[in-house]
C-alpha positions as CSV (number, residue, x, y, z in Angstrom):
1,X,-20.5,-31.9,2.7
2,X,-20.9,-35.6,2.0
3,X,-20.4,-37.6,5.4
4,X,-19.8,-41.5,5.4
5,X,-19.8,-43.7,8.7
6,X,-18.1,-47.0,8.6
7,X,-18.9,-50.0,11.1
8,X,-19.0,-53.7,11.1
9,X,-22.3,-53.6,12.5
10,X,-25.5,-53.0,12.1
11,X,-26.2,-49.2,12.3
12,X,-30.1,-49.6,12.9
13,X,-29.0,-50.9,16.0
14,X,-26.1,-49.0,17.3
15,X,-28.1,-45.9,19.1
16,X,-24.2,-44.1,19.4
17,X,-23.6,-44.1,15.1
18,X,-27.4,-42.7,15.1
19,X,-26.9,-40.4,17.4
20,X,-23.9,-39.1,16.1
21,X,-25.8,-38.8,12.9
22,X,-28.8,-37.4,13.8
23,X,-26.9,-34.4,15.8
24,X,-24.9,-33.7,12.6
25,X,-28.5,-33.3,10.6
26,X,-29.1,-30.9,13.8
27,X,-26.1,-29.1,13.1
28,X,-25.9,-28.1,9.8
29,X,-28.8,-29.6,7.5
30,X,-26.7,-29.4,4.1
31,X,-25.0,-32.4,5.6
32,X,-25.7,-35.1,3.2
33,X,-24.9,-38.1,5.8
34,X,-24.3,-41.8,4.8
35,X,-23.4,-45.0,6.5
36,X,-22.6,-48.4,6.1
37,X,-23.1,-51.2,8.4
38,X,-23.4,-55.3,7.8
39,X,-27.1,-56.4,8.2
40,X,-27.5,-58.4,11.3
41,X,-30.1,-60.9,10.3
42,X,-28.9,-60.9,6.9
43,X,-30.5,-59.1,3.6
44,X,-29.4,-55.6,1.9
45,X,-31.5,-52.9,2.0
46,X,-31.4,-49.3,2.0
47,X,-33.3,-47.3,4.6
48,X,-34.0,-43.4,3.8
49,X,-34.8,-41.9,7.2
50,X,-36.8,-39.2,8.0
51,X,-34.0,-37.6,9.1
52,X,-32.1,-36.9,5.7
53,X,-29.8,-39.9,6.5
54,X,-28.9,-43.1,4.1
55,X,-28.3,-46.2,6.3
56,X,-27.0,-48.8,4.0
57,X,-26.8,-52.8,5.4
58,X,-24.5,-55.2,3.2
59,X,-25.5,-59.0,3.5
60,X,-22.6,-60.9,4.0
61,X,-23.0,-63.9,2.1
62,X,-19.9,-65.8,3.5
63,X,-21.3,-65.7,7.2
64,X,-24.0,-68.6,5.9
65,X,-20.5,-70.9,4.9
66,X,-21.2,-73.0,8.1
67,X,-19.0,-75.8,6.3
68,X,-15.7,-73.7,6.8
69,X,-13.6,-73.8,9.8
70,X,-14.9,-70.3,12.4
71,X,-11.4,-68.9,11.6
72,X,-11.8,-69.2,8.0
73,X,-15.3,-68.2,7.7
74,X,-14.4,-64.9,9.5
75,X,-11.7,-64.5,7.3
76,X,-13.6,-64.7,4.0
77,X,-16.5,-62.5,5.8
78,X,-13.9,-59.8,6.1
79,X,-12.4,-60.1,2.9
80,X,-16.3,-59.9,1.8
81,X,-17.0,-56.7,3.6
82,X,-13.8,-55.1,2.7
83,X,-14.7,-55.3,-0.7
84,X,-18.8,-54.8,-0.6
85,X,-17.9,-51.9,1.9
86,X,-15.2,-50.4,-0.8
87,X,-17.3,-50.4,-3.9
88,X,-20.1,-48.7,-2.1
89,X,-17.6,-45.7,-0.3
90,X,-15.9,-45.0,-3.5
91,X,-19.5,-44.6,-5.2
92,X,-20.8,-42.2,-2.4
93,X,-17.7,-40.1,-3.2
94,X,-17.6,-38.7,0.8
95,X,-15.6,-35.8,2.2
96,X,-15.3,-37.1,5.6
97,X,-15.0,-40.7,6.3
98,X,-15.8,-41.8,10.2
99,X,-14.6,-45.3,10.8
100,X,-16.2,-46.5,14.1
101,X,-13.5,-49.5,14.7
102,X,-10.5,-50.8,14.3
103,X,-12.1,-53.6,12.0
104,X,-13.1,-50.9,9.2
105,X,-10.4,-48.6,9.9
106,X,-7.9,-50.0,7.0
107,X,-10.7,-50.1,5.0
108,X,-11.0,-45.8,5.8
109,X,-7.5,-45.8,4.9
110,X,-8.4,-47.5,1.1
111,X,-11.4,-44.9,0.9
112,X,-9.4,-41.9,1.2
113,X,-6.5,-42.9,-1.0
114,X,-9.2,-43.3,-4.0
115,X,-11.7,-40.3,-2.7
116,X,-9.4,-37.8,-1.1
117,X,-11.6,-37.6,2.0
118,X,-10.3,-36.7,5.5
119,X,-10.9,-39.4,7.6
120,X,-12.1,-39.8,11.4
121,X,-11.4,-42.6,13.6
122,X,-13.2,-42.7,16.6
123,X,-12.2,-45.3,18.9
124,X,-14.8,-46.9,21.2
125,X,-14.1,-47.7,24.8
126,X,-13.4,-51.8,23.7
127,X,-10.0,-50.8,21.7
């Protein structure tokens, strides 16, 4: 079962999508569990945990556009991640999509059209 978390954030540093992961590895350990976040201080990488986990951090270039309006510069961001985030999903080919917010949660819908995953939203207590 191939397992994909979605967030507009940085998963090293959100202790709830790590948790979450980590108590899937607990639960069944042919879980082959994935997730994509945007790299807070900027720079892609891909971390292999100890705990049989990918964490995968998409630099968005567009956040360092400084000369465009905030509203803009947001808006390109998210066109950025949509499109960074899809490529990635559709390559890691997941059953089960978990969308953490609202932000990535069209994205989800995108995912699952092209993978036929089953997709998970799990709203958080700001939305």
């Amino acid at each position: 079962m191939n397992i994909l978390f979605l967030t507009h954030t940085d998963i090293k540093s959100d202790s709830r999508i790590l948790k979450e992961m980590q108590s899937l590895t607990n639960y069944k350990e042919d879980y082959k569990l994935s997730g994509i976040g945007v790299k807070k201080n900027e720079g892609s990488q891909n971390t292999n945990d100890i705990n049989k986990f990918n964490i995968y951090s998409i630099k968005l270039k567009t956040r360092q556009w400084i000369f465009l309006p905030v509203m803009l510069r947001h808006t390109c961001s998210l066109v950025e991640l949509t499109f960074k985030m899809a490529y990635k999903s559709v390559r890691l080919k997941p059953n089960i999509i978990h969308c953490n917010d609202t932000l990535v949660l069209p994205l989800g819908v995108i995912v699952k059209i092209f993978t036929g995953a089953k997709l998970i939203y799990d709203a958080h207590e700001l939305e």
